[in-house]
C-alpha positions in Angstrom: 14.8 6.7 -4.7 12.5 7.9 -7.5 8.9 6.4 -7.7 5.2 7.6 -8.9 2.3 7.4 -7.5 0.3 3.8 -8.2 -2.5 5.2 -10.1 -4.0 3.4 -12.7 -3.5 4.5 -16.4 -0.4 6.7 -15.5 2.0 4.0 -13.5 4.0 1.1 -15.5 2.2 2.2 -18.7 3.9 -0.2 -21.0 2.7 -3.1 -18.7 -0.9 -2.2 -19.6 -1.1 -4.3 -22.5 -0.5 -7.5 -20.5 -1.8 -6.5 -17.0 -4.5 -3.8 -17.2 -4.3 -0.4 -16.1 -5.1 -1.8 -12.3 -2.6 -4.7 -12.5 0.0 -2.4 -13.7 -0.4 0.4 -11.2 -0.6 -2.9 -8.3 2.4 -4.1 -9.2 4.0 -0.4 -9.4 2.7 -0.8 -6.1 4.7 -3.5 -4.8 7.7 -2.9 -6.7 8.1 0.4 -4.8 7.2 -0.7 -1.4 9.9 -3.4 -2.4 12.2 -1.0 -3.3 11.6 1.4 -0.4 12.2 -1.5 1.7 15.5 -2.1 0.4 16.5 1.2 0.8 15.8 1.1 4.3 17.8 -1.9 5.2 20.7 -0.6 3.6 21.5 2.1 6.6 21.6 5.1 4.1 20.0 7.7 4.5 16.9 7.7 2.3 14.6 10.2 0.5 12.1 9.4 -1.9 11.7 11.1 -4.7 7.7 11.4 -5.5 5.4 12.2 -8.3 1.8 12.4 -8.8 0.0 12.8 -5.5 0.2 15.1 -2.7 3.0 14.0 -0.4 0.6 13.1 2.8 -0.9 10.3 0.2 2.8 8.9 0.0 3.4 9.5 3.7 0.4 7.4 4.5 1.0 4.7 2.0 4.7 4.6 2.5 5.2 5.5 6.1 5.7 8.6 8.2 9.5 8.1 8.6 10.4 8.6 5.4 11.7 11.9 3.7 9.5 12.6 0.4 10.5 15.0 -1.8 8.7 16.1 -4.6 9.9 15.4 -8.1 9.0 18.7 -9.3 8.5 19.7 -12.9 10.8 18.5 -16.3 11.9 15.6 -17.9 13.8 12.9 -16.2 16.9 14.6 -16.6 15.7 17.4 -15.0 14.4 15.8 -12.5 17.7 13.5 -11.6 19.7 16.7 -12.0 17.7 17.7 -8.7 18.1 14.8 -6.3 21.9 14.9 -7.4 22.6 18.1 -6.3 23.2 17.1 -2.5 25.6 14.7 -3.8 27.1 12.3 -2.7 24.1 10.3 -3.7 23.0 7.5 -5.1 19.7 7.0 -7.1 17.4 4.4 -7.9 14.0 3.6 -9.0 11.7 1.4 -7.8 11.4 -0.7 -10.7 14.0 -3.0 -10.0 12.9 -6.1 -8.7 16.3 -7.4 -7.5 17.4 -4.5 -6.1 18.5 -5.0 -2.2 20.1 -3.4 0.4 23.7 -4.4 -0.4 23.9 -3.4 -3.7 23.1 0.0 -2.3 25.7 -0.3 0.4 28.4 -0.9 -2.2 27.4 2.2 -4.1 27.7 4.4 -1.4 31.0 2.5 -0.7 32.3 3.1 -4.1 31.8 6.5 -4.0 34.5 6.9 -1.5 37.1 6.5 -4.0 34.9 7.4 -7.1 33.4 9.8 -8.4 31.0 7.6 -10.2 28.9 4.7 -9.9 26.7 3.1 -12.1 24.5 -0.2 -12.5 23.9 -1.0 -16.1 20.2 -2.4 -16.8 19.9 -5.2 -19.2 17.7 -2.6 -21.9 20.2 -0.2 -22.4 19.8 2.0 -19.7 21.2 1.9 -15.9 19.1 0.8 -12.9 21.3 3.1 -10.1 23.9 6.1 -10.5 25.9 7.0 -7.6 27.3 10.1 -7.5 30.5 12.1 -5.4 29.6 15.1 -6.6 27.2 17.1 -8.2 27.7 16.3 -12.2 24.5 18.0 -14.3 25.6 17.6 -17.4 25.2 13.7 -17.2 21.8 14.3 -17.3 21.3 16.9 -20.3 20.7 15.8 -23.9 19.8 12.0 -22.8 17.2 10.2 -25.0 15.1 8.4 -21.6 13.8 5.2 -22.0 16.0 4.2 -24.9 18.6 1.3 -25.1 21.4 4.0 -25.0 21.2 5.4 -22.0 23.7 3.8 -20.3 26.5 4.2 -23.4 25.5 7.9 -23.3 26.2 8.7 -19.8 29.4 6.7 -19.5 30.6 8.9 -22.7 30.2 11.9 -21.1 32.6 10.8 -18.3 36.0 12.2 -17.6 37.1 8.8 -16.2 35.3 5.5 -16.4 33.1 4.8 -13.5 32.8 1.7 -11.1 30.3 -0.5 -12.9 28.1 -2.6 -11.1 26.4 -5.6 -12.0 24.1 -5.8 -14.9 20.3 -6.4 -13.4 17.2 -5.8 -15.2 14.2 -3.2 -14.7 10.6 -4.4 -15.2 9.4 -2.1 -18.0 7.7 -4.3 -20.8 5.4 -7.3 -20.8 8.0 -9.1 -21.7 9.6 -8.4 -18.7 7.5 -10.0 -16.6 8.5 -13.8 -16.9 11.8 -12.9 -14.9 9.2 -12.4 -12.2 6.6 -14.5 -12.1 5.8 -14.6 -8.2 5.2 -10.8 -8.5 
């Protein structure tokens, strides 16, 4: 799982607009600790991918049993190409508000007879990518953050992945009336 530290002004930066630099970074807040949760019920193995504070600050806030890893340096891509190169894997990030345990368990299921997994997200772009084996070029020459994510990585397939269902990220204000008890 990738996540960022909750710090106001740098976490869920397009939700500024309509929360506030503090009301973004709270509700990056819960949506990781929801997401971590998740992760944990699903029996995986888990490691958390972190950015943006030292990783006792993520130990403390997210719990001593976890394995944190640092992000490291480079774009997203970079980054990605990283956690995927212990595959099998399967990655998330914590801004998926419906995520639970079970779609995580099917992934890793998947993978058995896969080589790829993938969750679309309703802007484009894909809210989990489950991997067999180590694939870097999926994540070189992506435009991140654009509604063409998905389409990209699925061209640069040999064969066409298991598709999970569609689910949407919380990245825009108007995102936010999907949610409205978070």
């Amino acid at each position: 799982m990738f996540t960022r530290w909750p710090e106001p002004g740098r976490a869920k930066t397009r939700l500024i607009p309509a929360l506030g630099a503090d009301g973004a970074a709270a509700l990056h807040r819960r949506l990781t600790e929801r997401a971590v949760a998740a992760c944990c019920a699903s029996g995986l193995k888990v490691e958390v991918w972190v950015t943006g504070a030292p990783l006792a600050d993520f130990a403390a806030w997210l719990g001593e049993h976890l394995l944190l890893v640092e992000q490291g340096d480079g774009d997203l891509g970079a980054r990605l190409a990283r956690a995927a190169a212990t595959a099998p894997v399967v990655l998330v990030g914590a801004d998926i508000p419906d995520l639970t345990a079970g779609h995580l368990r099917r992934a890793a299921a998947a993978l058995a007879d896969a080589p790829v997994v993938i969750g679309p997200a309703e802007d484009g772009g894909y809210w989990l990518l489950g991997l067999a084996a180590p694939m870097p070029p999926l994540f070189e020459g992506v435009a991140w953050g654009t509604s063409t994510v998905f389409a990209d990585t699925v061209a640069k397939l040999a064969v066409p992945p298991v598709t999970l269902e569609t689910l949407a990220d919380l990245d825009r204000p108007d995102d936010l009336a999907k949610w409205p008890a978070l």
